[in-house]
N, C-alpha and C positions, 0 to 999 in steps of 0.2 A: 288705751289711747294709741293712737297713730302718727306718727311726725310725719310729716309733708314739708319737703325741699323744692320750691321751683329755681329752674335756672334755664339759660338758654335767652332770655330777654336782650333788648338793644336796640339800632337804630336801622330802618331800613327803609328804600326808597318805595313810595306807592306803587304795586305793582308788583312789587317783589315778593319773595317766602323765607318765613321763619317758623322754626318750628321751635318749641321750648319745651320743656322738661321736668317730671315732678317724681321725686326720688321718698319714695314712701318705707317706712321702717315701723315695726313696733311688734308687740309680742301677738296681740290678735290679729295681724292684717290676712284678715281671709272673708271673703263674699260682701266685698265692698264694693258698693259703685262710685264710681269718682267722675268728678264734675269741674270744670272750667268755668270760672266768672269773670268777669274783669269790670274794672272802675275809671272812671277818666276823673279827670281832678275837680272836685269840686260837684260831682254828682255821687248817685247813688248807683253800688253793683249791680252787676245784671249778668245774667247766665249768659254763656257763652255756647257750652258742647258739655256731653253726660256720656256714660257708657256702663254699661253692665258688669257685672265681673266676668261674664261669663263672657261678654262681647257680643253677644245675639242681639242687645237693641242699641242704637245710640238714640239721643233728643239733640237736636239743633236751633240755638233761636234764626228764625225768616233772618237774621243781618249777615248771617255766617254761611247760611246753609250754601252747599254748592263749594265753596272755598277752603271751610277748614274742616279738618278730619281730627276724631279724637282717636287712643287709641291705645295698647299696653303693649310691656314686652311679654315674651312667653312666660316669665315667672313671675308675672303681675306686679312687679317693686316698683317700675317706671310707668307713669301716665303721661301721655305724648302731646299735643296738639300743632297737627301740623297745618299750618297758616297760608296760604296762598291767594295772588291777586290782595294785596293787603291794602290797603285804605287810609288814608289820615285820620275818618274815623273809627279806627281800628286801635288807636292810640290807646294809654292804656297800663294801669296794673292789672296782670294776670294772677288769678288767684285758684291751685287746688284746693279740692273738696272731696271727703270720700265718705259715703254714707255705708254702714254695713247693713247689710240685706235689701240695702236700695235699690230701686227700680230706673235709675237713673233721670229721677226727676226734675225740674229746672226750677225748684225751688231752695232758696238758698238755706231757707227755713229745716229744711230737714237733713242738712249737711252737719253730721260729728265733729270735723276734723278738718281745720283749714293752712295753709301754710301761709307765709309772709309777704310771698308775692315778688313778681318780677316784671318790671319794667317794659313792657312793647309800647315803643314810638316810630310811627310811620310819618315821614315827613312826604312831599309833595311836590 
C-alpha cells in the first residue's frame, strides 16, 4: 500500500498559478504512475494529468492541456501539479492516484492508491 498526502490547495484569482503537492510514503513505492483527478461538488471525478515513473510519457485531459504540468521530484516521494492560467472552472477537489506499473492512464479505474484530497477554488 502507498499513502498519498496532497497539500498546497486554496484560493486563487482566475488567471493565476497554483501548484499543489502529493507527499507519497510506503514500503513498495517503486514504478508507480501517479495521476491527478479532480471533482467539483456535486459532480463526478475526472482526470486531470498522469505521468510515468520514469517521466518519459505524461496524459492530459483537452481542459488542462497547455496550462498544467504534472510532474516529480528526483526521488520520486512528491507528485507536483503545477496549474497555470487557472479558471473558475478549475475549482475543485484535487485528488492523487498512483498506479504501480502504470502507463499513466486517465482512467480512474485502474488507480491503487488515492489520497484525501485538497481543495483548489478559483474565483473570478
Amino acid at each position: 500500500q502507498v499513502q498519498l498526502v496532497e497539500s498546497g490547495g486554496g484560493l486563487v484569482q482566475a488567471g493565476g498559478s497554483l501548484t499543489i503537492s502529493c507527499a507519497a510514503s510506503g514500503r513498495t513505492f517503486v514504478n508507480y504512475a501517479a495521476a491527478w483527478f479532480r471533482r467539483a461538488p456535486g459532480k463526478d471525478r475526472e482526470f486531470v494529468a498522469a505521468l510515468t515513473w520514469s517521466g518519459s510519457h505524461t496524459n492530459y485531459a483537452d481542459s488542462v492541456k497547455g496550462r498544467f504540468t504534472i510532474s516529480r521530484d528526483n526521488a520520486k516521494t512528491t507528485v507536483y501539479l503545477h496549474m497555470n492560467s487557472l479558471k473558475p472552472e478549475d475549482t475543485g477537489v484535487y485528488y492523487c492516484a498512483v498506479d504501480q506499473w502504470g502507463s499513466a492512464t486517465m482512467s480512474e479505474k485502474t488507480y491503487e492508491s488515492w489520497g484525501q484530497g485538497t481543495q483548489v477554488t478559483v474565483s473570478s
